[in-house]
N, C-alpha and C positions, 0 to 999 in steps of 0.2 A: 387490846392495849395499843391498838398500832393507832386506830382513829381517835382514842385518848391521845394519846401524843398529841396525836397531830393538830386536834383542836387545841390545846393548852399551848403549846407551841406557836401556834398562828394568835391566836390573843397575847401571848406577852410580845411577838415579834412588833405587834401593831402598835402597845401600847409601849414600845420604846420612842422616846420622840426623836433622841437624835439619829438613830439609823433610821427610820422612817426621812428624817431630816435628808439625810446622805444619800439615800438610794431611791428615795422618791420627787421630794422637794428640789432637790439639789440641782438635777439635768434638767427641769425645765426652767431653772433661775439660768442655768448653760445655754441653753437654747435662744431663753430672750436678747442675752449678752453675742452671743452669736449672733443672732439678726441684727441685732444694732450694728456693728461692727462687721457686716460683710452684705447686709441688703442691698449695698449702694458700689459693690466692688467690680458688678459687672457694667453698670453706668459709667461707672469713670474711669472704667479700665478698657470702653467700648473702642472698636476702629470705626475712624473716622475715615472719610474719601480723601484719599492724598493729593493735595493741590500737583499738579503738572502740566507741560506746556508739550503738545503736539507740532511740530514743525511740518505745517502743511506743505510739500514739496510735489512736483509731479508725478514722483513712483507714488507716496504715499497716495494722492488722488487718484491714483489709477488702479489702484491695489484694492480690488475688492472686497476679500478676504480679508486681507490686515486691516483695511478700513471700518470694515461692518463689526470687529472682534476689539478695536478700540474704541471704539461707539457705544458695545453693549458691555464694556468696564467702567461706562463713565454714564451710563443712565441708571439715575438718582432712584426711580421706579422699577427696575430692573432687579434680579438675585445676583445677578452680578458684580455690583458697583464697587468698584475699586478704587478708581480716577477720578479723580472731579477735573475735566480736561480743558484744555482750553487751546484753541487750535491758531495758531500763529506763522510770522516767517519767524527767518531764524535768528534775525536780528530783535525782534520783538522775545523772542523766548531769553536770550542771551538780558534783557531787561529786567525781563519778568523776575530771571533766579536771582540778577546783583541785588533787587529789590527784596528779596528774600521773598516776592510773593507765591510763587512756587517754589516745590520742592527740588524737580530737577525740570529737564526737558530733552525730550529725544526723536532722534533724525532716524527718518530711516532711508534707505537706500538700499542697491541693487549689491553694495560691497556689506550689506548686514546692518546692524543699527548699531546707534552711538547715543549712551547715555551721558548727560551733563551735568553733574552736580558740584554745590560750592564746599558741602561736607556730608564727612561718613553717616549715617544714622538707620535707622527704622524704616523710617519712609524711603530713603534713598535703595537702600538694601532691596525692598519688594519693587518699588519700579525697575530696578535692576533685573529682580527674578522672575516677575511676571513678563517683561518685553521679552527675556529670553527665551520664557516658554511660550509664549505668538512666536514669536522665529521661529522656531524650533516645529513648531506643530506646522506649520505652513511648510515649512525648506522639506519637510516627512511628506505632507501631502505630494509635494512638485516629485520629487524622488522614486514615488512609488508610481504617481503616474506618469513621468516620463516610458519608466519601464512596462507600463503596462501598454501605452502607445506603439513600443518595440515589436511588443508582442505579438500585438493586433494587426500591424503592418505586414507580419511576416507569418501569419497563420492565415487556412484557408478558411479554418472552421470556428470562426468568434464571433457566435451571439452571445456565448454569457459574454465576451471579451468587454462586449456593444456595452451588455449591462453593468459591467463594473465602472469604467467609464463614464456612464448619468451618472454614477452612484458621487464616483469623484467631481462630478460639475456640483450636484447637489452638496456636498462637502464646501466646495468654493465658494457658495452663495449662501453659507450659514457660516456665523461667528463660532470661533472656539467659546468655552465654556470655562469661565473659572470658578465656581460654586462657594458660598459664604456657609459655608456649616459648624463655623465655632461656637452658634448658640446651643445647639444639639449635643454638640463634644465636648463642652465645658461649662464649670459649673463649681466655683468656687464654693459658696455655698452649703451646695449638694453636698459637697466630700466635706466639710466640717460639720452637718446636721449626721451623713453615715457612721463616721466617727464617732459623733457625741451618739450615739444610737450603741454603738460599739462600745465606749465606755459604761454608758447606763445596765447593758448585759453582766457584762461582766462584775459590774461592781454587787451585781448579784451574790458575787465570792463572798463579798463581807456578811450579806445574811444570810446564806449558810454557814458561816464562821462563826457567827452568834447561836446559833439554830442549834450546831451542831454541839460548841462549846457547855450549852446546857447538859447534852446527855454523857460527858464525860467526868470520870469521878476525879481527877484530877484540875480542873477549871473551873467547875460550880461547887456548892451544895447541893441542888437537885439533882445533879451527876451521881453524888457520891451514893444519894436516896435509888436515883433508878439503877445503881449497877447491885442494889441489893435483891431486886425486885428476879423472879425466873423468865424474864420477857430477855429473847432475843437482843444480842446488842443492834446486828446490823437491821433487825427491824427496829428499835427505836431511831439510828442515823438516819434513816429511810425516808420516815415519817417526819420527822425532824427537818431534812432536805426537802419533803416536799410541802411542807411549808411554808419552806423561807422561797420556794420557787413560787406560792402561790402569792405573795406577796410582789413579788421580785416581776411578777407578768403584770401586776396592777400596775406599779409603775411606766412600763414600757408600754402599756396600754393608753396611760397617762399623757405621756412622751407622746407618742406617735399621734394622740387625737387634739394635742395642741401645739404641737410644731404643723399640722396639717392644717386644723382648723382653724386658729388663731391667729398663729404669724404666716397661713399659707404656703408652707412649703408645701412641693412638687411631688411626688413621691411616684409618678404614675400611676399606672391604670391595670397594672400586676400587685393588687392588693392579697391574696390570696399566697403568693408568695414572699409580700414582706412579711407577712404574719407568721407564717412558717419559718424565715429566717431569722423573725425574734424571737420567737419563741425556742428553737434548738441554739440561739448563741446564746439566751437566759439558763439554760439549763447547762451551757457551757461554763458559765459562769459559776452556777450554784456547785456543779460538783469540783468546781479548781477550788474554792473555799472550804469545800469537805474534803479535800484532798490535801489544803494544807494546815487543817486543822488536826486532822489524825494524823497526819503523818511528821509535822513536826512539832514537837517540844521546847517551846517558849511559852511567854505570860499571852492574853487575850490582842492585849497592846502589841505587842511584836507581829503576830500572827497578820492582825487588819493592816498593818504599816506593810507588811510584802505583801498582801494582794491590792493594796491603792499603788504600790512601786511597780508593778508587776502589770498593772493595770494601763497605768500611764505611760509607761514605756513602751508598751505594745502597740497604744494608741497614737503613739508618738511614732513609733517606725511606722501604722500604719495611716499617716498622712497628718494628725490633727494641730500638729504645732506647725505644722509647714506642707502643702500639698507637693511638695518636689521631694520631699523626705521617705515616700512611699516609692516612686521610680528609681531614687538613690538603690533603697536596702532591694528591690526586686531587681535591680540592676547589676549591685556589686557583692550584696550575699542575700541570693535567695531563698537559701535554705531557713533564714532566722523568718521571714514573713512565713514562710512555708507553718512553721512550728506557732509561728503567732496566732492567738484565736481571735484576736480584735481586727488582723487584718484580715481574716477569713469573715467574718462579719462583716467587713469595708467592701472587698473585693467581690460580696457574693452581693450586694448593694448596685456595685459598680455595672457588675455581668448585666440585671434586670435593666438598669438605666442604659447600657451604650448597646448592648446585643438583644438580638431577635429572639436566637437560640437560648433555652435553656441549661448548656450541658453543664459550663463552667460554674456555674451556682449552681447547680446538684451535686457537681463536686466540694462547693467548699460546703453544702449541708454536709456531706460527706465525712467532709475533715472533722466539721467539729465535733459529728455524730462521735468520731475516733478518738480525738482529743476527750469528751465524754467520757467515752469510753476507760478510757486509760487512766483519768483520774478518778471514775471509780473501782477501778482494782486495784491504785494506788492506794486509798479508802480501804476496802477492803482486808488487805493485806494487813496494813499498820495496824487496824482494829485486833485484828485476830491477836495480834503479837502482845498486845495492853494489855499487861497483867501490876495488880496491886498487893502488896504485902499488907500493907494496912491501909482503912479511909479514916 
């Protein structure tokens, strides 16, 4: 009886067109609206070299270190490039800014440096924080080796002293290092395609909502036929549930081979665990729709209205109407992302894309393994309790 179910069940889920519509159809019409509307958000959201005026003065020329470290900010060929520089006096810089052709310009000298700008902004802001930190790395270098010269002078026994010493001339004759890694680290995109992956799971809930609404005698006719029948309830829910999962994985299989294929998303090169983490947020999905299909009592319509409210909300604290909306709730109450399974889906996304390790995504397999968990004993439980006076 259980493989009866379950084929009759899998054919009429199929030949529903509108949930077919909703849970299959649906996120890849998502998907393409999505690349339209964010393909082009890392181009035009790109940093660009901030025009600035260097005031070549005789400390600066004589200043190796600081010389070689603003040199290798403003080569265009470089990982570096920050600056797009332009090396002047100081009456020439004092030009440049009234002209608005640069952004700022800055001196440096033996009393520290001195940034010049006409107003507050972005660009102003980083020449600020970047000159700080060349100061700042340089006045660290002088400081440690003053003292290590202390040292050296008044010890009988310094060859390593000898060796620390090169180490600090080789320090002087290499630029600091400011590294451009926000294409690695970000990824607008990314987080609305993990999302839309997170929503298409979960909406899994609705076909097991249907799945499941068939074998109860109170929501169908066929309900009222199989609770006459001596076949176990919770093996009909069973078979019923994994049906509408069998359906519910075409989809996301769906999903994932034309957001990859088609529109080219990134997904990396840990395929092996995105599959694994659709495949347990799908089954997250299916048993929170047999959990609120037994367990609570409304019409068919009510029931899919809280798992699409339930769904978007989730997806919504976890990043998809706003990527700052996820740092917000893991910020100011983390306990609601904690309990969210759309963002355990998101986050366990995120872990594969920004980290090497895999622990934090075996965790959130983990969570939802739980979350699983709990709404089938939630299932469970209310089953048992469904008793009929008459059908």
């Amino acid at each position: 009886m259980f493989f009866l179910n379950f084929k009759y069940t899998l054919k009429a889920l199929i030949r529903n067109k509108g949930l077919v519509f909703w849970t299959l159809a649906f996120p890849i019409i998502m998907a393409i609206f999505f690349n339209m509307a964010f393909s082009n958000i890392e181009s035009t959201e790109s940093f660009d070299a901030i025009p600035v005026a260097i005031v070549s003065n005789e400390y600066y020329e004589n200043n190796d270190m600081l010389k070689s470290t603003i040199e290798s900010l403003s080569d265009e060929h470089g990982s570096n490039y920050v600056f797009n520089s332009k090396y002047v006096s100081e009456d020439e810089a004092k030009t440049l800014l009234n002209n608005d052709e640069v952004s700022g310009y800055v001196i440096f000298s033996e009393d520290g440096q001195k940034v010049v700008v006409n107003t507050n902004g972005v660009n102003q802001t980083i020449i600020k924080f970047v000159v700080e930190e060349v100061v700042q790395s340089e006045d660290t270098v002088d400081i440690i080796e003053e003292k290590v010269k202390d040292i050296f002078n008044n010890s009988e026994s310094n060859g390593w002293l000898k060796t620390l010493l090169s180490l600090f001339s080789l320090m002087r004759d290499n630029s600091a290092n400011i590294l451009d890694v926000s294409d690695s680290n970000m990824s607008y995109m990314m987080i609305e395609f993990y999302t839309l992956i997170a929503m298409t799971c979960l909406y899994g809930g609705i076909m097991g909502a249907v799945a499941i609404n068939w074998c109860l005698a109170n929501m169908s006719n066929v309900g009222k036929r199989l609770s006459m029948t001596p076949v176990s309830k919770i093996k009909l829910v069973l078979s019923s549930a994994l049906a509408g999962y069998v359906v519910q994985l075409v989809g996301i299989i769906l999903l994932l081979a034309f957001t990859a294929g088609v529109l080219k998303v990134n997904y990396g090169d840990r395929i092996n665990e995105i599959i694994l983490l659709s495949l347990v947020g799908s089954f997250a999905g299916i048993t929170m729709g047999v959990a609120v299909t037994s367990a609570i009592k409304v019409s068919e319509g009510a029931k899919t209205g809280i798992l699409i409210g339930f769904t978007m909300l989730g997806c919504f604290f976890a990043g998809m109407m706003g990527v700052s909306m996820k740092y917000i709730v893991d910020k100011n109450m983390p306990i609601i992302n904690k309990l969210n399974p759309a963002n355990m889906i998101t986050d366990g996304f995120y872990s594969l894309y920004y980290y090497d390790t895999l622990d934090r995504y075996y965790s959130n397999i983990a969570s939802l393994l739980i979350f699983s968990g709990l709404m089938l004993v939630i299932s469970i439980l209310a089953l048992r309790k469904q008793k009929y006076e008459s059908i």
